[in-house]
C-alpha beads as a LAMMPS data file, in Angstrom:
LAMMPS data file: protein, C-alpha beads

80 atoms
79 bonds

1 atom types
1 bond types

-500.0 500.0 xlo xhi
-500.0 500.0 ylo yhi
-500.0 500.0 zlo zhi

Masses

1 110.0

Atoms # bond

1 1 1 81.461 -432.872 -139.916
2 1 1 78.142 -434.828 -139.834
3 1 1 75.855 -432.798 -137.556
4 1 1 72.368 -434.817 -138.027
5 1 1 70.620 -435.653 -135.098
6 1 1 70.341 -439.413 -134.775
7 1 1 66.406 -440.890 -136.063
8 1 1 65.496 -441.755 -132.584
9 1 1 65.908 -438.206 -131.067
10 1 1 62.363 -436.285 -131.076
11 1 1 62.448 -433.102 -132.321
12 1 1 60.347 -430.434 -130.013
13 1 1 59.951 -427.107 -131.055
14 1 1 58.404 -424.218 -129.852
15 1 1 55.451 -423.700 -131.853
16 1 1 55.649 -419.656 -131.378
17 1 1 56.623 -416.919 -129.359
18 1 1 56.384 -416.531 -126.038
19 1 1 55.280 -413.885 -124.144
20 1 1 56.933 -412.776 -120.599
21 1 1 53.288 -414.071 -118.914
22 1 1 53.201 -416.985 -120.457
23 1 1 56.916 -417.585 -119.756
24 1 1 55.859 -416.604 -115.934
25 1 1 52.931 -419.313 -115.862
26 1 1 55.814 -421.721 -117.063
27 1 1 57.961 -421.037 -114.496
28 1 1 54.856 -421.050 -111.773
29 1 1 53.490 -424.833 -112.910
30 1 1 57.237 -426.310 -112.909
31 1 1 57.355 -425.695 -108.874
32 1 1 53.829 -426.767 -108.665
33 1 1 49.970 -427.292 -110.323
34 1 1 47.709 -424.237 -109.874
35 1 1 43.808 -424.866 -109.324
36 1 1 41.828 -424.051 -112.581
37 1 1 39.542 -422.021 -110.979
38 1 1 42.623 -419.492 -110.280
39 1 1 44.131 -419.521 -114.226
40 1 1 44.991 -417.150 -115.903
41 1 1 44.195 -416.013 -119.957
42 1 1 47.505 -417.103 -120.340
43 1 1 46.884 -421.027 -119.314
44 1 1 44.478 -420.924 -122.131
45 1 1 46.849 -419.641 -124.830
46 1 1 49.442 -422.634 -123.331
47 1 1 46.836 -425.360 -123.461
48 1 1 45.883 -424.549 -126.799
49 1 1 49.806 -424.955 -127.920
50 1 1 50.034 -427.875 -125.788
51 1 1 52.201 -426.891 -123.292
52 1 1 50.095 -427.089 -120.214
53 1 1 46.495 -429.320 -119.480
54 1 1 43.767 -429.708 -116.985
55 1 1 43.575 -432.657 -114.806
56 1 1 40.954 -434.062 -112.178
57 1 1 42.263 -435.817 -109.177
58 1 1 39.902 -437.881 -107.963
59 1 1 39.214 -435.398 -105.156
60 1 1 39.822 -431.540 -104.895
61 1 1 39.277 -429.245 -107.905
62 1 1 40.910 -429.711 -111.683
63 1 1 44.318 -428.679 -111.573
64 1 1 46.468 -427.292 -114.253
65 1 1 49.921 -428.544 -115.067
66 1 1 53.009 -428.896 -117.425
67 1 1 52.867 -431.289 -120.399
68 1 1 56.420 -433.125 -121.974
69 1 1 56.171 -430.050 -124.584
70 1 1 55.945 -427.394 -121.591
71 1 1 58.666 -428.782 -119.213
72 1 1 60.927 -428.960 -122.834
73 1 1 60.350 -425.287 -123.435
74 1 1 61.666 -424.722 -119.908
75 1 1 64.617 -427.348 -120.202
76 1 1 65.166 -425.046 -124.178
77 1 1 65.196 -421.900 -121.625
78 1 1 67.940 -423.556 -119.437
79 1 1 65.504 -423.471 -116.457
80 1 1 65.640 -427.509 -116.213

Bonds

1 1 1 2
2 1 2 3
3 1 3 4
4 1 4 5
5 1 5 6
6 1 6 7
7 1 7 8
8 1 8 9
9 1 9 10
10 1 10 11
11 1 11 12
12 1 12 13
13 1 13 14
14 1 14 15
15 1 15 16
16 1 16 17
17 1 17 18
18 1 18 19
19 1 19 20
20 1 20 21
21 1 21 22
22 1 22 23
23 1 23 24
24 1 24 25
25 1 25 26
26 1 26 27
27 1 27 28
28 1 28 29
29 1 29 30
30 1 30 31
31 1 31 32
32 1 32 33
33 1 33 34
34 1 34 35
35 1 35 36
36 1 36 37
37 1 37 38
38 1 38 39
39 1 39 40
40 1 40 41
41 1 41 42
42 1 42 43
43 1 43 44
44 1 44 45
45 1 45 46
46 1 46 47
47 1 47 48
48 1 48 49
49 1 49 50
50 1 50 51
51 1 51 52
52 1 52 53
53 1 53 54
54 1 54 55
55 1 55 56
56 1 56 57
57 1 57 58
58 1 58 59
59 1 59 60
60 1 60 61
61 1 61 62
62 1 62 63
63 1 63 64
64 1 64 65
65 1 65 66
66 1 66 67
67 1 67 68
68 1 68 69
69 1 69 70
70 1 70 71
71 1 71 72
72 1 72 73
73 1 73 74
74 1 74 75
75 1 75 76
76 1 76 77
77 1 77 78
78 1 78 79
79 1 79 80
């Protein structure tokens, strides 16, 4: 039984361990972006692993949100 994943599937892992708050910030950006002012230690941990980033609209505060490697870790956690 050949169970290799075909060459055009990307492979996304999660880089560590989770903790229950970071797993709660997950599940808090997927409904919606939070303002940067009001983020936690834990948005710093996920932005470091890639999973979350800080964007400007062009008016309002920065907001923070999911990245591709933050809404897979959710989709891996049968959330999405």
């Amino acid at each position: 039984m050949n169970l290799r994943r075909p060459a055009s599937a990307p492979v996304r892992a999660i880089k560590r361990l989770l903790s229950h708050h970071e797993i709660a910030t997950l599940l808090l950006l997927l409904h919606a972006p939070i303002d940067a002012m009001a983020a936690t230690p834990d948005v710093a941990s996920l932005q470091e692993y890639g999973y979350v980033e800080i964007v400007s609209p062009d008016m309002g505060a920065p907001k923070v949100r999911l990245t591709e490697d933050g809404n897979a870790v959710l989709r891996g956690l049968g959330v999405k």
